[in-house]
C-alpha positions in Angstrom: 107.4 120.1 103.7 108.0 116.5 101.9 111.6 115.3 101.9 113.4 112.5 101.0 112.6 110.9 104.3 109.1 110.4 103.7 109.5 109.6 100.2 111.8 106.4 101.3 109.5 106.0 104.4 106.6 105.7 102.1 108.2 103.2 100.1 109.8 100.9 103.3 105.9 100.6 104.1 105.3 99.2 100.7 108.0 96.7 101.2 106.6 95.9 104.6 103.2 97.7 106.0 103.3 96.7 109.8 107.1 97.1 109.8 108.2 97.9 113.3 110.2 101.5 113.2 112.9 99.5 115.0 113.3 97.0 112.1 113.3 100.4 109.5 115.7 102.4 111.2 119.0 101.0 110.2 118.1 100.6 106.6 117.0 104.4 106.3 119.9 105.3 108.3 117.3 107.1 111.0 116.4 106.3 114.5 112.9 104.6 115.4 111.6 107.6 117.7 112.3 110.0 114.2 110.1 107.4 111.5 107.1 107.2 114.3 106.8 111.6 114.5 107.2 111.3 110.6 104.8 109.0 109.9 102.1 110.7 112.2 102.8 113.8 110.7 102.1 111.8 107.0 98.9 110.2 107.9 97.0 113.2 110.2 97.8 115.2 106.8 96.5 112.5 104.6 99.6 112.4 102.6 100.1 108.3 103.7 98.2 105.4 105.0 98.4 101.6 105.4 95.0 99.8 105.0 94.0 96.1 104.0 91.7 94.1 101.7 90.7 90.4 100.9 92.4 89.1 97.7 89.2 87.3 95.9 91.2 85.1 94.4 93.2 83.8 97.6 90.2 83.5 100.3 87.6 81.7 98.8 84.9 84.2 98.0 83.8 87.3 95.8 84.7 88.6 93.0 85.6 92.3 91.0 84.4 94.0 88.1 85.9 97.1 86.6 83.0 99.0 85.9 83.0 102.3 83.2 80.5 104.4 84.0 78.9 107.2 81.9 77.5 111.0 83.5 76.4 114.3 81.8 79.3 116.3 82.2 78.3 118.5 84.8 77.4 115.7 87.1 80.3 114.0 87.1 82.0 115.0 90.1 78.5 114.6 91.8 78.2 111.0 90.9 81.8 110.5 91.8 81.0 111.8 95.3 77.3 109.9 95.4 79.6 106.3 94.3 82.4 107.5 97.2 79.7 106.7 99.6 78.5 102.8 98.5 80.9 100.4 100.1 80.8 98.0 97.1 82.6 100.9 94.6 86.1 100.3 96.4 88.0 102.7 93.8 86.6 105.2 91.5 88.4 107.3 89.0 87.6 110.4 86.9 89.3 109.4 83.7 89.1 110.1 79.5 88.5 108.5 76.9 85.1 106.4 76.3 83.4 106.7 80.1 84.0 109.6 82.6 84.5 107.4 85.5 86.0 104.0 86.1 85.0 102.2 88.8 86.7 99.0 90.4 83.5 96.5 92.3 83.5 94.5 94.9 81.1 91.8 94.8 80.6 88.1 97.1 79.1 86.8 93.9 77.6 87.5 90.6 73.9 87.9 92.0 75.3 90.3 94.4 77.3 91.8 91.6 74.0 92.0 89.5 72.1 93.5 92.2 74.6 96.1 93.0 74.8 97.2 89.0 71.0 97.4 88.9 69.3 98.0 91.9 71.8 100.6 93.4 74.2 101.8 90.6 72.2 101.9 87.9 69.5 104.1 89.9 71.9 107.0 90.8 70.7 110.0 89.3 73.2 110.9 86.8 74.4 107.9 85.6 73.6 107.5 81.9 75.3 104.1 81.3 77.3 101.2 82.8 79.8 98.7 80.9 81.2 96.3 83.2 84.4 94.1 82.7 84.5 90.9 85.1 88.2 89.9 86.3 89.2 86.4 86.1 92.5 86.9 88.1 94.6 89.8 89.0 98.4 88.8 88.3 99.3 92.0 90.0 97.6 94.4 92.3 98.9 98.3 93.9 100.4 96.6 97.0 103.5 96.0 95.0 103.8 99.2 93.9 107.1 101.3 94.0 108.2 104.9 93.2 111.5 103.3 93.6 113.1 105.2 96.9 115.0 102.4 98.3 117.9 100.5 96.7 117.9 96.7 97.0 119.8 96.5 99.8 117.6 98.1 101.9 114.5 96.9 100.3 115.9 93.4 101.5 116.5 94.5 105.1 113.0 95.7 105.6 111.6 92.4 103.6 113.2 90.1 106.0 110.7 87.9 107.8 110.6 87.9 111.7 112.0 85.0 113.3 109.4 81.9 113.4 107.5 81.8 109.9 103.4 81.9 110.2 101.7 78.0 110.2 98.4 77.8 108.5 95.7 77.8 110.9 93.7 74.7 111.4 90.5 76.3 113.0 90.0 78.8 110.2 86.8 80.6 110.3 85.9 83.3 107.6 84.1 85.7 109.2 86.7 86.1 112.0 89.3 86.6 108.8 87.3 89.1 107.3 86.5 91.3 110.9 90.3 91.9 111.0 90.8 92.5 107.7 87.6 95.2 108.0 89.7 96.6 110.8 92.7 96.9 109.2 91.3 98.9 106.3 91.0 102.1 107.9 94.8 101.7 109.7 96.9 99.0 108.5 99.3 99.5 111.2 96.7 99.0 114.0 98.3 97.6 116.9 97.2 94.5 118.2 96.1 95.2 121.2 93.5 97.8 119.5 92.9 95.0 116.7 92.0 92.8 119.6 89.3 95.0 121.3 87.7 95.7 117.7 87.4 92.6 116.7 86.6 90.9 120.2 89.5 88.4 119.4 92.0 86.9 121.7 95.3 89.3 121.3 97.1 85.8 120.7 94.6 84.8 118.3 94.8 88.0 116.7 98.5 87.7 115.9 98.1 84.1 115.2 95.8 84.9 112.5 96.6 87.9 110.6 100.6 86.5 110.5 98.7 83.9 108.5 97.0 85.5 106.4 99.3 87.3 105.1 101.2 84.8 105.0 99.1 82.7 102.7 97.9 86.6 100.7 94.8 86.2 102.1 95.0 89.8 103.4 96.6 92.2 101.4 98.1 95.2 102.8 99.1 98.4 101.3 100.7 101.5 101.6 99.3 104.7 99.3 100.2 108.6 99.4 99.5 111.5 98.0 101.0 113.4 94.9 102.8 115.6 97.5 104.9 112.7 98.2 105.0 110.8 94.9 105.1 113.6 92.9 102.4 113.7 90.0 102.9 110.6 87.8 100.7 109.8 84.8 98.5 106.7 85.6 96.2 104.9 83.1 94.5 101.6 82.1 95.1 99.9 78.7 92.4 97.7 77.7 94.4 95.2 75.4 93.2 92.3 73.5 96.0 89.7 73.4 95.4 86.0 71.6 95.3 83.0 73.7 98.7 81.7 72.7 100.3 84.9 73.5 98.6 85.6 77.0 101.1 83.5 79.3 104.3 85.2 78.1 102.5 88.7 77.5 101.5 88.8 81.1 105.0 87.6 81.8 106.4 91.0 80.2 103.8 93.4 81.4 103.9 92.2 85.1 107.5 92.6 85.8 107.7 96.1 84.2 108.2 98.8 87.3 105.4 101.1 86.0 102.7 98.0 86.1 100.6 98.9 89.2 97.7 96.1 88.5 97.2 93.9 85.7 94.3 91.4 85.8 92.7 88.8 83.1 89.1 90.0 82.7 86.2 88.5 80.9 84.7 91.4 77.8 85.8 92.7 74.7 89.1 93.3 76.3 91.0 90.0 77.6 94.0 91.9 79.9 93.3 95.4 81.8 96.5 96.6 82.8 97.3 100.1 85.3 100.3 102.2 84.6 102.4 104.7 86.6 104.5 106.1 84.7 106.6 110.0 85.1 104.8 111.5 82.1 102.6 110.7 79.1 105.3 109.6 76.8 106.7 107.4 78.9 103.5 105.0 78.8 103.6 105.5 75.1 107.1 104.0 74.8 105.8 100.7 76.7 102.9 100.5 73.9 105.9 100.6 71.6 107.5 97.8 73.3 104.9 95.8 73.9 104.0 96.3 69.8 107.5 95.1 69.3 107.3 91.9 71.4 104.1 90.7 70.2 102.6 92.7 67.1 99.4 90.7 67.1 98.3 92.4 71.0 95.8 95.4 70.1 95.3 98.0 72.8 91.3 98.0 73.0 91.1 101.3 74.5 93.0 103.2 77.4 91.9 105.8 80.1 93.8 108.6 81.5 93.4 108.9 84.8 92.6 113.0 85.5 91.2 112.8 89.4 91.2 109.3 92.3 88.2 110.2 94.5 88.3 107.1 96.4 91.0 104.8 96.9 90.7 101.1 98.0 87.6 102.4 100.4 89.9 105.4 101.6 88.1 109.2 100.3 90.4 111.3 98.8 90.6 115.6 98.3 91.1 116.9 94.8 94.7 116.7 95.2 94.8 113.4 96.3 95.1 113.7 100.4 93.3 111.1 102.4 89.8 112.7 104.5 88.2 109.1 105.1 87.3 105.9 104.8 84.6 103.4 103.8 85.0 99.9 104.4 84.7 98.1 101.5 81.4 95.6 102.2 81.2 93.4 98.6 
């Protein structure tokens, strides 16, 4: 059974993935040996993981496209599973509206982006159509995502640094950035020592780098669950079309609202996709409202429902949403 345990130990690890139980315990009033047996219980039933990404926009390289894919509508749980398995599609998401799945892409660059849309995509039997949606910049990704468990208090206990903050390291070298960050995406919470022999790093080296980069948001890490934890919140993406002038204090609105899981500047007919949580349908309606209120002249382009997440930020999910596996994300 889910309790209120896991819900708040769900939401610690969103505050602070690699979080030693030791430095948890006192804020969820629990001792360390108790959050280690709860958290093994969460993840070998798929209902929590930590895992890690490169932010495009912080290391230097790739890019993302949000990609709306069209299927006949008996295949679309087929292509949803066929996608699941290419290491480029790093989400994908049954959803309504104007395209049965949406897809988020991970690409080093546009010709690899191209290639990936035509060559591989593009030939999958039962895809009918692609419409794809480049992002600029994402203002907010899923990492900061809460379902709002923890008071402040305790949120600010489990945020406090350890002592010594991380220095920028002088010798940096990509590909050794990007091996720990592939290992980290199937367990966040890796110890070092395992990180170490995966990655054929020094242990110190290891430390050394990954306080770094996530220090500097290199690495992003993030902590997900299932709707037997969370509940079953509504989530969608509105596709809005905001003028120029207004963008800087739109985004300013819409990014410090609880519900906004991601919102990105993209490049299409569309000039802001942003991803909402939200307890139930209405709920997202009444932030149309206010956004409507604020600045009249923003027009919602389209928005999508999401109905079923069959992959996750590389992690495979059931029907219900309970994590079976992973696919490192390879751009």
């Amino acid at each position: 059974m889910i309790d209120e345990l896991d819900l708040a130990l769900v939401d610690a690890l969103r505050v602070d993935p690699r979080a030693p139980w030791s430095r948890l315990a006192a804020p969820l009033g629990v001792d360390p040996a108790t959050l280690s047996r709860r958290w093994a219980r969460l993840t070998a039933n798929g209902d929590a993981w930590v895992t890690c990404y490169p932010s495009a926009d912080r290391i230097g390289r790739g890019l993302t496209a949000l990609v709306r894919v069209d299927c006949p509508a008996d295949r679309v749980t087929g292509v949803a599973a066929d996608l699941a398995r290419h290491p480029q599609a790093a989400s994908i998401e049954l959803v309504t509206g104007d395209a049965d799945l949406l897809l988020t892409v991970a690409a080093y660059d546009h010709a690899s982006l191209t290639g990936y849309l035509v060559d591989r995509l593009g030939t999958v039997p039962g895809v009918l159509r692609t419409r794809t949606t480049l992002v600029e910049r994402t203002l907010v990704e899923g990492s900061r995502f809460s379902n709002g468990a923890l008071d402040a208090e305790q949120r600010r206990a489990i945020a406090a640094p350890p002592p010594g903050a991380a220095r920028p390291v002088a010798d940096r070298r990509v590909e050794e950035d990007l091996a720990l960050i592939r290992a980290l995406g199937a367990d966040g919470r890796m110890p070092y020592a395992e990180l170490s022999a995966r990655t054929g790093l020094p242990f110190t080296t290891v430390r050394r780098r990954l306080a770094e980069l996530r220090d500097s948001g290199r690495a992003v890490l993030r902590c997900d669950a299932s709707p037997r934890v969370t509940g079953h919140p509504v989530g969608a993406m509105l596709w809005l079309d905001v003028p120029p002038a207004a963008l800087p204090d739109a985004t300013r609105r819409l990014t410090a609202l609880p519900q906004t899981r991601m919102c990105a500047v993209t490049v299409g007919p569309a000039n802001l996709a942003l991803y909402l949580i939200a307890p139930q349908l209405p709920d997202l309606r009444r932030i149309e409202q206010d956004l409507a209120h604020h600045h009249p002249a923003i027009r919602v382009h389209d928005r999508h429902v999401t109905l079923r997440t069959p992959k996750l930020v590389g992690h495979l999910l059931t029907p219900d949403g309970r994590r079976t596996g992973y696919v490192p994300i390879e751009p």
